[in-house]
C-alpha positions as CSV (number, residue, x, y, z in Angstrom):
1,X,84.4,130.6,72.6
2,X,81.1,130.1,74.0
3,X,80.1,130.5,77.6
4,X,80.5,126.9,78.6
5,X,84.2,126.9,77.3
6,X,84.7,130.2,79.5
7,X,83.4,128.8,82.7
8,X,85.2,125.7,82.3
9,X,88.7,127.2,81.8
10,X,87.6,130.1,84.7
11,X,86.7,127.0,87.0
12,X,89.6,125.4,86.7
13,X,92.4,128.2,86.6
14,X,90.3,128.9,90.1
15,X,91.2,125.6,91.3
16,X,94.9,126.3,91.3
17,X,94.1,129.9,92.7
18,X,92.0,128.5,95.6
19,X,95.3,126.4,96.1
20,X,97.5,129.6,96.8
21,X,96.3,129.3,100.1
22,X,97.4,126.2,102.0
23,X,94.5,123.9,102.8
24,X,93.9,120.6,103.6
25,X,94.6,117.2,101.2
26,X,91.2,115.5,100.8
27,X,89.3,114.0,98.5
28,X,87.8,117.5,97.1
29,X,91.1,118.4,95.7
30,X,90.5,115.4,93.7
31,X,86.7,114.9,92.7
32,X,86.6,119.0,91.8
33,X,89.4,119.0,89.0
34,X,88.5,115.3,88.0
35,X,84.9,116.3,87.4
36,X,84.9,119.4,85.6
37,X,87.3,117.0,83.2
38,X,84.5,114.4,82.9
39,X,82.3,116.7,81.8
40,X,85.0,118.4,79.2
41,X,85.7,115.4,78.1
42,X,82.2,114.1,77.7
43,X,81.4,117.3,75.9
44,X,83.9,117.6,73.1
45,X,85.3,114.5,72.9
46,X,82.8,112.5,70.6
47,X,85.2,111.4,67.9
48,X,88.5,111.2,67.7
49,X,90.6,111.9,63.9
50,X,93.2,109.8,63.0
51,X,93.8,110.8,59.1
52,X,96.5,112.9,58.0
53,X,99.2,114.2,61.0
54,X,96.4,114.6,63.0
55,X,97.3,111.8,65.8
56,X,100.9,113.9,65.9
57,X,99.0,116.9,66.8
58,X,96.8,115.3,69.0
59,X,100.0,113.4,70.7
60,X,102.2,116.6,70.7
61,X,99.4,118.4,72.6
62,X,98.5,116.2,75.0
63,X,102.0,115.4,75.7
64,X,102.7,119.0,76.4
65,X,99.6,118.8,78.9
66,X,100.9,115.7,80.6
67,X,104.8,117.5,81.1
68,X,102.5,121.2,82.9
69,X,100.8,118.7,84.9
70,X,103.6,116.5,86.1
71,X,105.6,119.8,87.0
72,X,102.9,121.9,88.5
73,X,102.2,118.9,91.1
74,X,106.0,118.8,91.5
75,X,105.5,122.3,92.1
76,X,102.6,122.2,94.7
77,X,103.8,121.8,98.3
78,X,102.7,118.7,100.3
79,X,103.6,118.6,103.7
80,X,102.1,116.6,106.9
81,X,100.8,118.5,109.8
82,X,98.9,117.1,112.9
83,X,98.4,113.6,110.8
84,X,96.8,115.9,107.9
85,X,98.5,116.3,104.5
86,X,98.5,120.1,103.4
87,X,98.5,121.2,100.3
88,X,99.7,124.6,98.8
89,X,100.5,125.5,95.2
90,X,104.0,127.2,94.4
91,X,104.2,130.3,92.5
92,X,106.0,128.3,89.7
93,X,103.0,125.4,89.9
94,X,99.9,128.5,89.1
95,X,102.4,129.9,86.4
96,X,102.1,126.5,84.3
97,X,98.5,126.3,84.8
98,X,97.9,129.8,83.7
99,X,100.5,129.4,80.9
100,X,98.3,126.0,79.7
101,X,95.0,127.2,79.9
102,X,96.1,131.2,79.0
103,X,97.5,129.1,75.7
104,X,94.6,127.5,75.2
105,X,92.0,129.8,75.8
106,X,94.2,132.8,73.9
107,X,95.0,130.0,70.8
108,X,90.9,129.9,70.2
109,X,90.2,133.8,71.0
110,X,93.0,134.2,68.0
111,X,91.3,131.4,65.5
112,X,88.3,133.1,66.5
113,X,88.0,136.8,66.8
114,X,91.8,137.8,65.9
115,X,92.5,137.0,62.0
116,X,94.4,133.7,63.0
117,X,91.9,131.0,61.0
118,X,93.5,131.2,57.8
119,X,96.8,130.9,59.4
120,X,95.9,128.1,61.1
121,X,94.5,126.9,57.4
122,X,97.5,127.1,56.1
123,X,99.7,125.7,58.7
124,X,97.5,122.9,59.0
125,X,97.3,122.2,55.0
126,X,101.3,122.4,55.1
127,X,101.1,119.7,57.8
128,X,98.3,117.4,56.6
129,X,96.2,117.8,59.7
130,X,93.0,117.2,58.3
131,X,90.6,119.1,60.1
132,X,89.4,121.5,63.0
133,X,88.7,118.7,65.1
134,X,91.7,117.8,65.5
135,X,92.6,121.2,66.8
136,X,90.1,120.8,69.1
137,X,90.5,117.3,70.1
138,X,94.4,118.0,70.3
139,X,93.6,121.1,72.7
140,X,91.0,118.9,75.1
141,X,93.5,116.1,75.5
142,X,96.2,118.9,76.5
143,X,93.7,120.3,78.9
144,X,92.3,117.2,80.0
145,X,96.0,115.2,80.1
146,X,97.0,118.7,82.3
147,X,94.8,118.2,85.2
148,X,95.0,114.5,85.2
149,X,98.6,114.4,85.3
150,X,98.7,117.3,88.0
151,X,96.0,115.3,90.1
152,X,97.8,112.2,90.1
153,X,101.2,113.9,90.6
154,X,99.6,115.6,93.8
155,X,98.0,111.9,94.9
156,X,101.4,110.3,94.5
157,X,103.2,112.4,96.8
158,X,100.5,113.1,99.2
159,X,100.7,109.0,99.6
160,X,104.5,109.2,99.5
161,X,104.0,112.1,102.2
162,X,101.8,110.2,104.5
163,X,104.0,107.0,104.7
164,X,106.9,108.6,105.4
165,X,108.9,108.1,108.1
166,X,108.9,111.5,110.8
167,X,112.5,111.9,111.2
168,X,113.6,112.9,115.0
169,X,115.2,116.4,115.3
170,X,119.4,116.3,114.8
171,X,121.4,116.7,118.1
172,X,122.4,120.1,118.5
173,X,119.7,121.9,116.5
174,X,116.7,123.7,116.7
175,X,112.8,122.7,116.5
């Protein structure tokens, strides 16, 4: 991995840490995460293999991206305070981001440094995926597809949060 692909993957586990603590709803939750994937994207994602299995790679991947994202903004705690939306990531939300990007970044260290290329040769000969890009293109999109999906989960309900009703306290209980 070079030092880019470190950074990248420390930046945005960091995002989801920064979001242990609650904090404000605003358009930096969003711009932050959706830049660093604009620049992933633009950097690695030049062409795109289809021979082979390699669009069932790429599609398996990414769809396992799309299902961490989707449940770690399911995860994340949105609530309205003062007329601001709050935001604070659940335990169970930072556990599927680390879980993603820990599988990604430990997937390459193995093909890398640990002995696991020729396994990957072999699984990937047994399965007609054609080439390393694919690997790699399969494991952008699941990054990418990841914070997307958790960015738009997290818009969704922080608009669902902000036009909903305040309901009055019951009779009988407790502010």
């Amino acid at each position: 991995m070079t030092a880019t692909e470190w950074i990248t993957d420390i930046a945005l586990v960091l995002i989801v840490f920064r979001q242990l603590r609650e904090g404000r709803l605003d358009h930096k939750t969003f711009l932050l995460p959706l830049a660093i994937v604009a620049f992933v994207g633009y950097s690695y994602l030049d062409s795109f293999p289809t021979a082979g299995n390699d669009l069932v790679l790429i599609g398996a991947l990414t769809a396992v991206g799309a299902a961490l994202g989707i449940a770690g903004g399911i995860y994340t705690r949105i609530r309205t305070l003062d007329g601001n939306l709050l935001i604070k990531a659940g335990a169970v939300s930072a556990v599927l981001w680390i879980v993603g990007m820990g599988a990604r970044m430990g997937f390459q260290t193995w093909v890398e440094h640990g002995g696991g290329a020729d396994d990957v040769a072999r699984f990937s000969l047994a399965h007609h995926i054609t080439s390393g890009k694919a690997w790699v293109t399969a494991f952008v999109l699941m990054a990418l597809t990841e914070v997307v999906t958790r960015v738009a989960t997290i818009y969704v309900r922080g608009r669902a949060a902000r036009t909903a009703p305040t309901r009055p306290p019951v009779l009988g209980t407790t502010v």
